[in-house]
C-alpha positions as CSV (number, residue, x, y, z in Angstrom):
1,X,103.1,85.5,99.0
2,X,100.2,85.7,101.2
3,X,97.5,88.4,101.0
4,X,95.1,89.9,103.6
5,X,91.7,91.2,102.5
6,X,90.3,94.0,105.1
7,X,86.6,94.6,104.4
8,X,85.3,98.2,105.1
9,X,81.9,100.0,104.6
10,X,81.0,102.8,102.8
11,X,81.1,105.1,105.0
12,X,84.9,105.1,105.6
13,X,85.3,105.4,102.6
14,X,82.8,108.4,102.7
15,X,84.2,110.0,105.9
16,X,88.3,109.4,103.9
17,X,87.4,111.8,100.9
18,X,89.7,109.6,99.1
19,X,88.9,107.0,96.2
20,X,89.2,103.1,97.0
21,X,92.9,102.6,96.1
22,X,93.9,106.0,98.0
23,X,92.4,104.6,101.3
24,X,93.5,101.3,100.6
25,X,96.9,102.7,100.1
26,X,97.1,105.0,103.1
27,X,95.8,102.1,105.4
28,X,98.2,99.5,104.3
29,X,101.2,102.3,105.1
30,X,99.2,102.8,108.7
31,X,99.8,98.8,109.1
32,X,102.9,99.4,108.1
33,X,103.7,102.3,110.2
34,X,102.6,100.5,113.7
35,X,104.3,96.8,112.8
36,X,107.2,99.4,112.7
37,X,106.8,100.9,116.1
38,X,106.5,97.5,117.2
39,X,108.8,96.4,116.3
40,X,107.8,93.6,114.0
41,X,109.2,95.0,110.7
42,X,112.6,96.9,110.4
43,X,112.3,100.4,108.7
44,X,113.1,98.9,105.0
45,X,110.4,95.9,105.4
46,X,107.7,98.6,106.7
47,X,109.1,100.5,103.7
48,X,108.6,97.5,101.0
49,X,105.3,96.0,103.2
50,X,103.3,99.2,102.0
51,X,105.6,99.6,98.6
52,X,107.3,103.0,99.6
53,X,110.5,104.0,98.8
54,X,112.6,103.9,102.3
55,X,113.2,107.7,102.4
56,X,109.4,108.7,101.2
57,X,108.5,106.0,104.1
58,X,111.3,108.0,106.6
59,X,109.9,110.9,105.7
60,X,106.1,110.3,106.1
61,X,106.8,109.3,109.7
62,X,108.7,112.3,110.5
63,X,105.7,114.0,108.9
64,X,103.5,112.1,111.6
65,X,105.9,112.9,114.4
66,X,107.2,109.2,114.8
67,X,110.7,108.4,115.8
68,X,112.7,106.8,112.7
69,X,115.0,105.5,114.7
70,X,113.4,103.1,117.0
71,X,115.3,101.3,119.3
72,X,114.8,100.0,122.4
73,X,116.7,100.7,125.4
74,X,118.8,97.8,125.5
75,X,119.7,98.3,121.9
76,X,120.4,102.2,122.8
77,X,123.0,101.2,125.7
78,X,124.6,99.2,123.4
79,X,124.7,102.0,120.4
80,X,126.3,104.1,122.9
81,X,129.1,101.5,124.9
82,X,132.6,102.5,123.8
83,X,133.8,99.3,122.0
């Protein structure tokens, strides 16, 4: 497995109010969250990428107003075409 080291200052850290692991945690779901939206991870890979459970993952990005399901509109005409 490969692994990505982010470097930060203080003063995010400062500005967060959270400790180290808190921040680290809530950044690695906000990579999560827009590889999502772009479509570069399905909802259960976002999910496992920042180590959520699917639903706690479904739910934080109803919680942030982001669409779970997030299809484009290609993939929507063909959810809705009568088989």
């Amino acid at each position: 497995m490969h692994c990505l080291s982010i470097p930060y200052a203080d003063d995010l850290l400062v500005r967060s109010g959270k400790a180290p692991r808190e921040l680290e945690e809530e950044l690695r779901f906000l990579l999560a969250l827009k590889l999502f939206e772009l479509h570069r991870l399905s909802l259960g890979k976002a999910a496992e990428f920042c180590g959520m459970a699917k639903l706690k993952f479904m739910f934080e990005l109803g919680r942030l107003g982001v669409p779970v399901v997030n299809l484009q509109d290609d993939q929507i005409t063909d959810e809705l075409q009568d088989d």
